[in-house]
N, C-alpha and C positions, 0 to 999 in steps of 0.2 A: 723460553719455549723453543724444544726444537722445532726445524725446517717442516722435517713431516707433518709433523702435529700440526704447525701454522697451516700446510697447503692442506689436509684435509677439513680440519677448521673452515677457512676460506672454503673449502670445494662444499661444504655441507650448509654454511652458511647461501651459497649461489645460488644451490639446490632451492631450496625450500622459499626463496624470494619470493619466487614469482606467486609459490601457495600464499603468502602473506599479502599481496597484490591483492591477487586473486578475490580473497577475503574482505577486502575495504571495500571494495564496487557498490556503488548505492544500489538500493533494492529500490524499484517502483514503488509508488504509495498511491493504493484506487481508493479513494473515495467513497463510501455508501451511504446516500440519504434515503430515511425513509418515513413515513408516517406512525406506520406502526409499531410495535413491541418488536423485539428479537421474535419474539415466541408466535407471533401471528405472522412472519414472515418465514417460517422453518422451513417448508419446502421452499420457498424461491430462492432462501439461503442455499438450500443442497443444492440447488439446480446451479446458483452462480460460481460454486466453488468446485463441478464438476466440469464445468465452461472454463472454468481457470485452469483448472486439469488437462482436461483438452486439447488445450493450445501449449501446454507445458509449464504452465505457473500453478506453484502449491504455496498455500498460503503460509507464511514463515518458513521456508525456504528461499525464493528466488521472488517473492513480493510480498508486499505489506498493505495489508485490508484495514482503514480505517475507519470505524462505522458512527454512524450518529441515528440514533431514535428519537425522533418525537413524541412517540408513545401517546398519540392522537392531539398531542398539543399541536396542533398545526400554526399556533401562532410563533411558535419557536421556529419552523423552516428558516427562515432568513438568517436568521444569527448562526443556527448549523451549517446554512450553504454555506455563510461568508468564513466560519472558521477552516472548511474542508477548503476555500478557494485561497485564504488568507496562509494554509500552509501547503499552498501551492504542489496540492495530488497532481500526478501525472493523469488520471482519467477521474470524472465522475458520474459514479452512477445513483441513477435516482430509482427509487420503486413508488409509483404512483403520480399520478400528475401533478399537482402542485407540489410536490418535491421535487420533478423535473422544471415548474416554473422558477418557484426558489433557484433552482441549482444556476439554471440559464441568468436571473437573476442577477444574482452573485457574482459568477462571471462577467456579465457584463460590468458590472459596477466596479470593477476590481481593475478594469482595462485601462 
């Protein structure tokens, strides 16, 4: 290999690092518990991902939404909190009250 070829090699190589850096940086992971279906939740869905907009998060972009449904089985709450707490999301959020108890819950017990 000649000289030149090696130092631009090298100089494109340096370049482009930090893009590859850049690239690994963990994404946040929020948490959503809730009671109901996807489908009975539809606007508070828009309403949370326009809040995430807002503040400059779009969902698969620059964070990752993990959702969990009960789908009215409310006796399921506890084992959703604990899986959302057990893969340790950076925030979670609950829709409706005893998904916000679960959630607190979980939390606690995880401590």
């Amino acid at each position: 290999m000649k000289r030149r070829n090696f130092i631009t090699l090298l100089g494109g190589a340096a370049a482009a690092w930090p893009l590859a850096a850049r690239g690994q940086e963990p994404v946040p992971v929020i948490g959503l518990l809730a009671v109901a279906a996807p489908d009975a939740n539809a606007i508070r869905l828009r309403a949370f991902r326009e809040g995430l907009r807002t503040t400059g998060y779009v969902e698969g972009q620059n964070v990752k939404v993990e959702y969990r449904w009960t789908e009215a089985h409310t006796g399921r709450l506890p084992e959703l909190a604990g899986e959302l707490v057990r893969d340790r999301v950076a925030v979670l959020v609950t829709a409706g009250v005893e998904a916000g108890h679960a959630g607190i819950i979980a939390a606690l017990i995880a401590q």
